[in-house]
N, C-alpha and C positions, 0 to 999 in steps of 0.2 A: 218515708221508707227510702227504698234505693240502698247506698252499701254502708252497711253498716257492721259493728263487730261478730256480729253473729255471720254476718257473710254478706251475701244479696238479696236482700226483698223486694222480689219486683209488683209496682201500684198494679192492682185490678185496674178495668175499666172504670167501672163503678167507683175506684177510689180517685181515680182520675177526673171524674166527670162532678162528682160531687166539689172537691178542691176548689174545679175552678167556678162552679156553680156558688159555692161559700165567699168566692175570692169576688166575682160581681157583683152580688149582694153586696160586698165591704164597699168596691168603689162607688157602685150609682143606686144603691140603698135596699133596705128591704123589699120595696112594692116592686121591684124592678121584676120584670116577666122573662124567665127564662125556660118556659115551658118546649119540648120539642118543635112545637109547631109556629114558634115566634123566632123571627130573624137574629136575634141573639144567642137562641138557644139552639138554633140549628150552628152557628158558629163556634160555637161552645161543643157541641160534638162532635164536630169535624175536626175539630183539636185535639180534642180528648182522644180520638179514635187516631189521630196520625201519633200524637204522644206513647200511645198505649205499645205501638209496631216500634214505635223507636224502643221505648223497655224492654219487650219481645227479643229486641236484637241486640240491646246491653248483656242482658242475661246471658243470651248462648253466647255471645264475648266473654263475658266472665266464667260461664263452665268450662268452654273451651281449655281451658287454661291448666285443669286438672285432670289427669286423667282414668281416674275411675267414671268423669264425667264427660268428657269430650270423645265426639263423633265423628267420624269419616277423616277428612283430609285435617282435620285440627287435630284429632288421635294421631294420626300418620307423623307429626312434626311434632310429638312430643318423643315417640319411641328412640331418639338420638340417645337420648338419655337414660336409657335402660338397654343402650348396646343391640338393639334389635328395630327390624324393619316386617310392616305385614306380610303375609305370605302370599301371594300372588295364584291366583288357581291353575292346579298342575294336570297334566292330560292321563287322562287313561293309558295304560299298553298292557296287549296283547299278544300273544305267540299264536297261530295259524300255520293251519297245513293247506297247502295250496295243490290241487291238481292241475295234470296238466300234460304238454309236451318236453320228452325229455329232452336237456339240453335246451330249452328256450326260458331265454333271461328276463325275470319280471324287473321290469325299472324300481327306482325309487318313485313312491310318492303313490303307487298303484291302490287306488281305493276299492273298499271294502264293507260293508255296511251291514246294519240287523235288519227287518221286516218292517220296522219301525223308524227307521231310515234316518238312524245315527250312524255316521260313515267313522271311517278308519282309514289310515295312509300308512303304507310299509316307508318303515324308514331308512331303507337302503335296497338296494338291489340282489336278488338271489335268483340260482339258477337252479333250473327244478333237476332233479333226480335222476337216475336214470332207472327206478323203480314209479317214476310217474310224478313225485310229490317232492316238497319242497316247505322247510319252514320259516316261515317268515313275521317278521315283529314290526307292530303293526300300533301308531297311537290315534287315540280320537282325534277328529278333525277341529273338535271344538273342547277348550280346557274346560273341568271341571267334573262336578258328579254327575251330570248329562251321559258322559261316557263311561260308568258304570252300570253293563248289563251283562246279563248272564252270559258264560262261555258260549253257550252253542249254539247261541242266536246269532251269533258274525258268522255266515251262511250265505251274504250276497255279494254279487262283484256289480259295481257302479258302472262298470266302461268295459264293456264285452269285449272278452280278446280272445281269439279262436283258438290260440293257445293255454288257453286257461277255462278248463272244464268245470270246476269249482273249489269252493273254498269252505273251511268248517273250523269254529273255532278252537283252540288246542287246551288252552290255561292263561290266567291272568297273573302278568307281571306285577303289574303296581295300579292301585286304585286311581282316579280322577279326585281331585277336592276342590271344591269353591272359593274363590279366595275367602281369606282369613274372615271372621266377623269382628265386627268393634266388640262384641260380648267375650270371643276368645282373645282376642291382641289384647282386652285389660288385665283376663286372667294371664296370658303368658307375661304381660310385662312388668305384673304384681311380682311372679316370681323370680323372674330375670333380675330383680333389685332387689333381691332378699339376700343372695347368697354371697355376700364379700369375702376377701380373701380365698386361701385352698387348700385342700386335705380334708374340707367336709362335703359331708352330702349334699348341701343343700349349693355348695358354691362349686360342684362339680355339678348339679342339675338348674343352676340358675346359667350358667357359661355353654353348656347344650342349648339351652333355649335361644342363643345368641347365634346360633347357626340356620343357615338361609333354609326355610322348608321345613324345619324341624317345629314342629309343634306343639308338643309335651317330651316330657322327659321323667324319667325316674330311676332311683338308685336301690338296689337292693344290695346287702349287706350279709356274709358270712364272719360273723364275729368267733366262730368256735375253731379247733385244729384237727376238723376233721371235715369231711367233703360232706356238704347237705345232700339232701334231696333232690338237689335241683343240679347236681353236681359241678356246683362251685366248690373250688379248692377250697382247704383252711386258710382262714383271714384274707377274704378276698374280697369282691365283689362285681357285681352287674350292672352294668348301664341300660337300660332300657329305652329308646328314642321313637319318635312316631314323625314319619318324614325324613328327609334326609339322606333320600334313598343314593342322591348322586354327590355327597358329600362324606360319604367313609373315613378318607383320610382326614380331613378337617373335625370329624367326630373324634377321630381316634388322637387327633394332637390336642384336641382342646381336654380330653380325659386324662392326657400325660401331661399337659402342665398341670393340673388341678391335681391329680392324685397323690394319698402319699408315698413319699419314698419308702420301695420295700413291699410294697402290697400288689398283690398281687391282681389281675383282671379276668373277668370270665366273659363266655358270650360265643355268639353264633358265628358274629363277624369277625373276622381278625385281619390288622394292618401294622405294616411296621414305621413304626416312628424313631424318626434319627436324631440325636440331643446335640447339642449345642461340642460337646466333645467326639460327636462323629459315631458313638457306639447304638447301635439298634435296638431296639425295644421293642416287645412285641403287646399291640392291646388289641383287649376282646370286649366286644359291645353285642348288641341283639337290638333286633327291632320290636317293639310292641308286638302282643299277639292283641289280634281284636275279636271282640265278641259283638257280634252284631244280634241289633236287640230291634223288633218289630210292635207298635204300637198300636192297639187298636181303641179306637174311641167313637164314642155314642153319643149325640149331643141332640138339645132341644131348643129351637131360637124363637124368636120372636120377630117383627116384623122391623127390626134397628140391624138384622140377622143381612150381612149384605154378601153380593154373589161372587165373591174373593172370600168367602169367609174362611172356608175349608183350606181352602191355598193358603192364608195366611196360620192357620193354628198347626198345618203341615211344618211352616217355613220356619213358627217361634219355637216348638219342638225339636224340630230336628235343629235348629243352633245351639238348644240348648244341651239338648244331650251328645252334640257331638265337639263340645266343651269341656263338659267335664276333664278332660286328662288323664294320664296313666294311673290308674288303681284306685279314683273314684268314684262309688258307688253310686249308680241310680234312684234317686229315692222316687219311688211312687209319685207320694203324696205332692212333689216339687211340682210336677208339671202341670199339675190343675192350674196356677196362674197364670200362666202361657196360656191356656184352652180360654180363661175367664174373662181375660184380657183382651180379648176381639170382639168386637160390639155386639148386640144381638143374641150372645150365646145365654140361655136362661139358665140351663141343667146342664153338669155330665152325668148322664144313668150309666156309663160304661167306659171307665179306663184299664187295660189290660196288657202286659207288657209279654212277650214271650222272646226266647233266645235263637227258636228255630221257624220261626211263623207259622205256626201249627199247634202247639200245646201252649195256652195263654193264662196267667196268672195274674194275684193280685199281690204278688209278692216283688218285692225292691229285690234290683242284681246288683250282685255283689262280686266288684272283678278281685284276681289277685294279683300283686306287686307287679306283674311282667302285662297286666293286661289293662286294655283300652275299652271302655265302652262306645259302638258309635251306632249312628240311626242306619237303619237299612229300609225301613219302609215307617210310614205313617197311615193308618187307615182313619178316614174319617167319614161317619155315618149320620144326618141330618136327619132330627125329627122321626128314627126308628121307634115302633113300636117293640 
């Protein structure tokens, strides 16, 4: 074994130990004793088992290499090649109203926190009101979906300041994300190398995914000469992007080289982009709408059942549903391997997926073209009756 035209086969132990058990025989003959418990034969496994770690570490060298197959920093050093780099985890922000003294300037950097005692730092300095209040924008201390909680739970101040009576949360600007997973940097860098050349779909949502923070992308299309539904003009169409929130302009130029000449663009955002002959251009993009989806699950383990077990069938879930990409559906049935696939679990008696955490179904959601499915919560319930 080892590599061959089928690919890599890497020797078991057992194929290992046997070989060289076969191969002593040949030199110092049949009767020779290579039982575990005899000096030769203990020699003979202590090889086998250093041989076996070296195959071990041939193999993830040669998956490395591919990238439907290669993980962490060996994924990282392939995506050159597909124009794109992982996404690095981005912070929460927040809008807050600040009480307080009128005329007294809160610094930069002034912290803020939930009950639960994930903090917030305003990221510039304002001065409060002279009706008492002041609003101010405010990112998690720490990047990622950590900093994702509800509005009106940012309610505390970390560093009591006598000028500052309290705080409540207003509305949320832009979500936290984790950095990227090896599961999603395969899917985006599958499609990031589909789409060559430009004037199509797929090479105007493969060159999106090429921009820093952008994580999926999709294209909707008005083929008729009159305004849809969705009030795109005739012969137009929509970009849909998820991330990217501080790259507008780079969205909007990468949409104007790709697009074709004549057609027109729709969308929420709009920037103007200036051509190579000076004249201005106007394109219109949108970000993803999401539909957050909550997972509830019922499971039965066994004693191989260990106490990360929940934490881990939380973590393969929620990667994998917040993968999927613009306008792909949830299938139910997908996630049971995720749940099966953590040791210990016997049964799922109960997978149930709802849109608003409160009415739960056994039915697959189905987004459309402009929408994003992502995990908002995962319940996991051990050994319920």
């Amino acid at each position: 074994m080892g590599l061959t035209d089928t690919g890599y086969q890497r020797p078991t132990y057992d194929d290992i130990l046997n070989a060289k058990i076969a191969k002593a025989k040949e030199l110092f003959g049949e009767d020779i004793e290579t039982g575990e418990n005899t000096a030769l034969g203990k020699y003979i496994r202590i090889n086998a088992y250093d041989q076996e770690q070296l195959e071990e570490t041939a193999e993830l060298i040669y998956y490395s290499r591919y990238p439907s197959t290669a993980t962490g920093l060996s994924l990282d050093r392939l995506c050159p090649y597909a124009g794109i780099a992982r996404n690095a985890a981005t912070k929460a922000r927040y809008t807050v109203t600040v009480h307080g003294t009128a005329g007294y300037e809160i610094p930069s950097g002034f912290l803020v926190s939930t009950d639960a005692g994930v903090t917030f730092a305003s990221i510039a300095a304002v001065t409060i009101e002279d009706n008492g209040t002041a609003e101010m924008t405010v990112d998690a201390s720490t990047a990622g979906e950590i900093g994702n909680v509800t509005v009106s739970s940012i309610n505390g101040i970390v560093n009591p300041d006598a000028d500052v009576t309290s705080v409540e949360g207003k509305s949320l600007v832009t979500s936290g994300t984790d950095m990227e997973s090896d599961f999603a940097l395969r899917e985006r860098f599958e499609a990031a190398i589909q789409g060559a050349g430009s004037g199509n779909e797929n090479a105007i949502r493969a060159s999106l995914l090429r921009i820093p923070t952008v994580v999926s992308a999709g294209v909707v299309a008005n083929y008729t000469d009159v305004e849809d539904d969705h009030g795109r003009p005739p012969r137009s169409f929509e970009c849909y992007v998820v991330g990217g929130e501080q790259y507008h302009k780079q969205i909007a130029e990468t949409i104007f080289a790709k697009k074709p000449v004549g057609i027109k663009t729709a969308g929420s955002v709009s920037e103007t982009v200036i051509d190579d002959g000076g004249f201005e251009h106007e394109i219109k993009f949108s970000h993803a709408t999401n539909i957050d989806v909550y997972v509830k699950i019922k499971i039965k383990t066994d004693v191989f059942y260990q106490d990360d077990g929940a934490a881990q069938i939380k973590d393969s879930v929620t990667d994998y549903i917040n993968g999927l990409g613009i306008a792909k559906p949830l299938v139910r049935s997908a996630i049971y391997g995720y749940i099966y696939a953590v040791s210990g679990v016997t049964e799922v008696s109960t997978l149930e997926l709802s849109t608003n955490g409160t009415t739960y179904t056994e039915d697959n959601i189905t987004p459309q073209d402009w929408e994003i499915i992502r995990c908002a919560e995962v319940e996991v319930t051990e050994n319920a009756e």
